[in-house]
N, C-alpha and C positions, 0 to 999 in steps of 0.2 A: 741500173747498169748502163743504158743504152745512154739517158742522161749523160751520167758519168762521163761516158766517153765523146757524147758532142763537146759538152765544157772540157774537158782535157786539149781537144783538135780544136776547140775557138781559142782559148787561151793560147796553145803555140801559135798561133795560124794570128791571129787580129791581135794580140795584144789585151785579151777582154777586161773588164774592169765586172763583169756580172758576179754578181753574190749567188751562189746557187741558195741561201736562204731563201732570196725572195723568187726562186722557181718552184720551190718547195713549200710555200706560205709562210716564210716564214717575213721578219722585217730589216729594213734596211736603212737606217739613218743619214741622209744626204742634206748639205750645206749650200748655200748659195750666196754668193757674196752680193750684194743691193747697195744702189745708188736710185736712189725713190723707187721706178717702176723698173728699173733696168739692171743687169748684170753690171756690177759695177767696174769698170774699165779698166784699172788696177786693183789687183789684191791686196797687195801690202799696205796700200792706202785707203780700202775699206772699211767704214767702223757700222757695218751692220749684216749681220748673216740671218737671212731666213733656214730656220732649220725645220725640217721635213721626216715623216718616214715614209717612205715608198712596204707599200702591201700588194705583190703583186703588182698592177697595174693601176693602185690606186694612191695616193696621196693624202695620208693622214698628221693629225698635230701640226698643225704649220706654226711657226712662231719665228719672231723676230728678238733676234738674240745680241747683245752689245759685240762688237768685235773690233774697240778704239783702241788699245796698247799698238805702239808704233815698235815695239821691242819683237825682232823675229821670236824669240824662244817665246814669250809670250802669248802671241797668237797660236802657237800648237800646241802649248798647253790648252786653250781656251777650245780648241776642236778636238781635245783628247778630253777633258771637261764635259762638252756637249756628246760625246762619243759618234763623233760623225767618223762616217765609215770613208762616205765620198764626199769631194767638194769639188761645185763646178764652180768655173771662178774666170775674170779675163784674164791682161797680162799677169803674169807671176814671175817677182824675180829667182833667179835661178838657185840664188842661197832659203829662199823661203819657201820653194819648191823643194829642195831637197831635202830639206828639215821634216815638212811635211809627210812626205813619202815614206821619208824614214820612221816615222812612228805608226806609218800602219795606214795612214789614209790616201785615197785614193785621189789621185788630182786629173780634173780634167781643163786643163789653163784654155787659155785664149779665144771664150766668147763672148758672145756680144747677144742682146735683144733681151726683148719685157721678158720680165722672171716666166711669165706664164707662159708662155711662147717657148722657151728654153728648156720650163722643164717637162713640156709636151713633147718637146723634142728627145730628150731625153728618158721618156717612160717609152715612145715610140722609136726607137732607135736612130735618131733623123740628126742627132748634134753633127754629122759630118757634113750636112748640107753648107753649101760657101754662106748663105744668109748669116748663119753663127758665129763664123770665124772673123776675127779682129782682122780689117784691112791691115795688110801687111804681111800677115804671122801664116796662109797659108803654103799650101803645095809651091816651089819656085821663089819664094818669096826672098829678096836680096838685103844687105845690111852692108854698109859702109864705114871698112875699118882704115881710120888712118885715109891715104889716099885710094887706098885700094877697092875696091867692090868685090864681095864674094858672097856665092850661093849658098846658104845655110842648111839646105836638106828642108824635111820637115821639120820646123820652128817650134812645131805644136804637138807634135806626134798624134799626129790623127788616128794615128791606131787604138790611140788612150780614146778618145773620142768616138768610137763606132761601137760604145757599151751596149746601145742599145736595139743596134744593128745586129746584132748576139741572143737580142732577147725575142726580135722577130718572130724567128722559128719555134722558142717556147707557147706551153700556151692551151 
């Protein structure tokens, strides 16, 4: 019960992306898009996903999964396929984002650094630190339309981002 009602107040309050499975033991399928050691810089242009389950706080099955079709529908079949729940990923366009979403996974776009380092950051709730976020995409961060210059808000929604800033308190 008490459960219950932190995840209810993180969920309104941050945005959470937490599985209350994996607070409760249960597992949790998460994606990672790779470029050799590193989060690979674009998603849509990525053709390899290490796929993962998170148990808890521990990191089981790791495998390197094909992810080359350049066709948006595609690639969310192929993470509806692998039955990934989350995918942490850099930039994402905004049509392959939404496609995404839409079928139920969980997107955490615009980071950066070695897979291992990202998804420490991620079992430990730390992906909001600025080390992660793509120069450019965070908090302030401006984009140049036409002649114009304007403020974009949060680029990256970092609220999607602080999953595991949520799971801190668990435990």
């Amino acid at each position: 019960m008490i459960i219950d009602m932190f995840f209810s107040a993180c969920s309104r309050t941050f945005g959470t992306i937490f599985d209350r499975r994996v607070a409760k033991g249960g597992t949790m399928k998460v994606a990672v898009t790779v470029w050799e050691d590193t989060v690979s810089t674009v998603c849509d242009f990525s053709n390899c996903l290490l796929v993962f389950d998170v148990m808890g706080d521990e990191v089981k099955n790791r495998s390197f999964m094909p992810f080359e079709t350049g066709i948006l529908p595609e690639r969310v079949n192929r993470l509806e396929e692998l039955g990934v729940e989350v995918l942490l990923c850099g930039a994402i366009s905004q049509p392959l984002e939404r496609m995404i979403r839409a079928s139920g996974v969980k997107v955490i776009p615009c980071l950066r650094g070695s897979i291992e380092e990202v998804i420490g950051a991620y079992l430990d709730g730390g992906l909001s630190d600025a080390r992660f976020t793509l120069p450019g995409f965070g908090p302030g961060a401006c984009r140049v339309r036409g002649r114009k210059r304007w403020r974009r808000g949060s680029v990256c929604r970092l609220t999607d981002k602080v999953k595991g800033d949520d799971r801190k308190g668990q435990g």
